[in-house]
N, C-alpha and C positions, 0 to 999 in steps of 0.2 A: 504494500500500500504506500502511495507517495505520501510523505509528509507535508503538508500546508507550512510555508514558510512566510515569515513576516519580516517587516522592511522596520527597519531600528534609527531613530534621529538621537545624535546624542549631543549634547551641548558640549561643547571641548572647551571652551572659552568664555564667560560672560562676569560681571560682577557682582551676581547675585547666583549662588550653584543652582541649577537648575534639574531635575531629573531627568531620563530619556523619556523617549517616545514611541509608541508602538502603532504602527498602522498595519492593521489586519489587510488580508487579500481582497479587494474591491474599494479599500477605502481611502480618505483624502487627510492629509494636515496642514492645516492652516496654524503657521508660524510669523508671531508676530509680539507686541507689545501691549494691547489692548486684549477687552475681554472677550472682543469676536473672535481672537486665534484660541486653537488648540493647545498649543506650546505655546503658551504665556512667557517674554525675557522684560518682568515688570520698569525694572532701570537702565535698558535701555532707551535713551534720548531718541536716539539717531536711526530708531527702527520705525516702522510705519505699523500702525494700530494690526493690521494685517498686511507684514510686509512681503511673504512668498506661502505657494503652498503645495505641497506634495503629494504624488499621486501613485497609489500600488497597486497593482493590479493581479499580484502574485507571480509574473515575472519580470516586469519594467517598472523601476521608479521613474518617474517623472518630478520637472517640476515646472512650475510658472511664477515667473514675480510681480505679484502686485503691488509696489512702491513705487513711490515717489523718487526713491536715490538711487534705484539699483538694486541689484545683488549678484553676487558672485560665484561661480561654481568653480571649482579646483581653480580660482584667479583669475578669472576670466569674464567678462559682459554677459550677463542671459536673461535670455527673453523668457526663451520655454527649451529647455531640453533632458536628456537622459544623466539618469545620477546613477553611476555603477556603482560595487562595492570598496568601501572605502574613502567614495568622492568628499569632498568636504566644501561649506558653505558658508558665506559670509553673506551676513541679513544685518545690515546696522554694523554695530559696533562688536556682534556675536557670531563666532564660530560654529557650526556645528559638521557634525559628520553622520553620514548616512552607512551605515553596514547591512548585509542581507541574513537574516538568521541561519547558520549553519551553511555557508558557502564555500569558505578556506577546508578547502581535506586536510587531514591526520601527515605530520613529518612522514616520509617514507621509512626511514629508519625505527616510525613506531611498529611497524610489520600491520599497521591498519587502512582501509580503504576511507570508510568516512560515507560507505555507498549505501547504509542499512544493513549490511551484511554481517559484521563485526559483531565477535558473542562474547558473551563476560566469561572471563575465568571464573573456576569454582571459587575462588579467594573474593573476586569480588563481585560474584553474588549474593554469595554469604554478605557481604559488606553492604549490599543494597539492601537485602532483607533484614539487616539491623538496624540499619540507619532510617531507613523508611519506617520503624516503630518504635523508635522514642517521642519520646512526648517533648511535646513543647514545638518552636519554632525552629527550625531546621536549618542552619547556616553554613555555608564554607568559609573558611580564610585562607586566600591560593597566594602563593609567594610567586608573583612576575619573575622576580629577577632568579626562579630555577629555569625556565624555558619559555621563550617567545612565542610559544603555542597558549599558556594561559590567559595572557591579551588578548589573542585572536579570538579564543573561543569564547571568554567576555565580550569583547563587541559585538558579537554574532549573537548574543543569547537575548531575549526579553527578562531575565531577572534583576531585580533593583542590585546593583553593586556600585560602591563605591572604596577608593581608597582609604585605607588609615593614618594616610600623611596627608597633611595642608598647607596650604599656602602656596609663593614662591621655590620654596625649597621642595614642596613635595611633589609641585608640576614639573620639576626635572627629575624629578626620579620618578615619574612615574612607570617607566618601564622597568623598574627593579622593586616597585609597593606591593605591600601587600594588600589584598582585595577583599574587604568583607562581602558576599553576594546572599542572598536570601534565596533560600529552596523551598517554595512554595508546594504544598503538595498537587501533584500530577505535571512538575517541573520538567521539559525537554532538558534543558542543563544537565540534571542530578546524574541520570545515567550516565550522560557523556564524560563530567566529569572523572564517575567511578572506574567508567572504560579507558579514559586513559589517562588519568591522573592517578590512580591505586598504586598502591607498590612504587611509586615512583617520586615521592615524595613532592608533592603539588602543594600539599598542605593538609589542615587540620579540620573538621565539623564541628561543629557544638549544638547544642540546644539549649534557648532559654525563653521561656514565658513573654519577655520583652519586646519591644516593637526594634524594626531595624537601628533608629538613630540611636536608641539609647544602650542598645551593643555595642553598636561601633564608638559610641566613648567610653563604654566602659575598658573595650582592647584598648586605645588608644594610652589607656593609663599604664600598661604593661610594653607600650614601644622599648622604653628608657631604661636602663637600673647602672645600679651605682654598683662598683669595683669593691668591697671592702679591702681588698688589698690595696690597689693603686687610687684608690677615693677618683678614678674617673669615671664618665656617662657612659654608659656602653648601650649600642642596639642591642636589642633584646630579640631573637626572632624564635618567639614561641610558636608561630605559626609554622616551623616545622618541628614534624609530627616526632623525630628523633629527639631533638632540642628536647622538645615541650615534653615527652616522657623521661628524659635526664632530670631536668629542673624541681618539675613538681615531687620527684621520690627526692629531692634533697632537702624542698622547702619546709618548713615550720608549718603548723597548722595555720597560723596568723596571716603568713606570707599567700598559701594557697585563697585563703576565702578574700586576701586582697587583689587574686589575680581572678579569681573566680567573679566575682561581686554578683549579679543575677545570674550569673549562665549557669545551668542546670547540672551540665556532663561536656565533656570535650572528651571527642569520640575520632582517635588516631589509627593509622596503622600500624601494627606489630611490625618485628622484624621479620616476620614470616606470613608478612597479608593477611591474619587476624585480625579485628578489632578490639583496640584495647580500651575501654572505658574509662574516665578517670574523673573523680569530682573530688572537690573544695574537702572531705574527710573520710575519702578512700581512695587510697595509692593500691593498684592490686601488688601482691607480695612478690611477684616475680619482680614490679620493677624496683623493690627497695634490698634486692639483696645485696648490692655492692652500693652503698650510701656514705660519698663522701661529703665532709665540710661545706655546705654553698662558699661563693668566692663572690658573689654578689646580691646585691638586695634590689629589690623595686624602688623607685623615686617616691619618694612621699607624695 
């Protein structure tokens, strides 16, 4: 059965963050400033009430500009024409980029086609049949900077994700951030991540009662920790799944529920494609059998 794929607008650039945008197969988005668009960029000046609007049809995006100033496709004058995968758009003063959900195939070297054809290893089925039944809301956190495939497959995907870094500094590293993404249940993403991110160190799951924003600042407090040896700031990257089962068998109780704060379970792979479970006051005993001194703490 062919899959229904959807056309993704994502705002790259603005001064107010904006979320992406989903247009279903037949339908249109109206991007603009005012409350007649779709994609609303509130403080943009320089954009027009309804400055362009986009059209999918489940195999052609289209667009047309309806402004006053213009607007731009990959840098260039347009009236009315085709936005492939990737193109990107300037409306006013705001970037965005248009991606096709699931269009980039699978590295060659993952031994995957990317064509439907592709079946879970027993390891992780088992990992989708766990992870599909805990409770609570269902998140990844994928580290970019292991492989140039975890970007691709975030722009391609309709799930809400965003970075753990801000500002200036985190718009350059964005090809090396980590990614909180929401796995909504009956999520096109979920699978694909487990298919080719499992075993291969992508990152980490969790679950917590909480809504997106107020996870992603709760990680956000666990980026940083301090050296107790050299008293300097070190990144922290619990989002990988090795890290992150080192750390917490060495933590304190106090240390664990302040890296935990709502999140339910942070749900990793073993070193043998299992999943290991782990919450704020239970470390499983295999990983506290070799427990040395921590050598750093969390930032207050």
């Amino acid at each position: 059965m062919t899959t229904v794929r959807r056309a993704i607008v994502e705002v790259r650039w603005a001064k107010v963050p904006v979320r992406k945008a989903v247009i279903e197969p037949g339908g249109t988005l109206r991007v603009g400033r005012s409350d007649r668009a779709d994609l609303v960029v509130p403080n943009d000046r320089s954009m027009s009430g309804v400055h362009c609007e986009l059209q999918w049809d489940g195999t052609t995006c289209r667009i047309k500009d309806r402004s006053l100033d213009g607007t731009l496709l990959n840098g260039e004058p347009v009236t009315e024409g085709e936005v492939k995968n990737g193109g990107w758009i300037r409306a006013g003063g705001t970037v965005l980029s248009v991606y096709i959900e699931k269009t980039t195939p699978p590295r060659a070297a993952s031994g995957l086609k990317g064509d439907g054809t592709d079946r879970l290893n027993p390891s992780q089925a088992a990992a989708i049949a766990t992870l599909a039944q805990a409770p609570g809301h269902l998140y990844a956190v994928l580290n970019a900077a292991r492989t140039l495939r975890v970007i691709e497959v975030l722009r391609e995907s309709v799930e809400p994700c965003r970075s753990l870094y801000e500002g200036i500094k985190g718009d350059a590293l964005a090809m090396q951030a980590p990614y909180l993404v929401a796995l909504p249940l009956g999520s096109r993403l979920f699978e694909q991540l487990v298919l080719e991110g499992w075993g291969k160190r992508w990152g980490i799951y969790l679950t917590s009662p909480r809504p997106f924003d107020e996870v992603r600042t709760q990680l956000r407090r666990s980026l940083m920790v301090h050296n107790i040896q050299s008293g300097e700031r070190m990144y922290f990257r619990f989002y990988d799944p090795k890290m992150l089962r080192l750390v917490l068998s060495t933590c304190g109780l106090r240390q664990r529920e302040q890296i935990f704060g709502e999140i339910t379970a942070f749900l990793v792979e073993g070193k043998d494609g299992e999943v290991v479970r782990l919450t704020a006051h239970e470390v499983p005993a295999e990983l506290t059998a070799r427990i040395e001194p921590p050598t750093a703490k969390l930032d207050e």
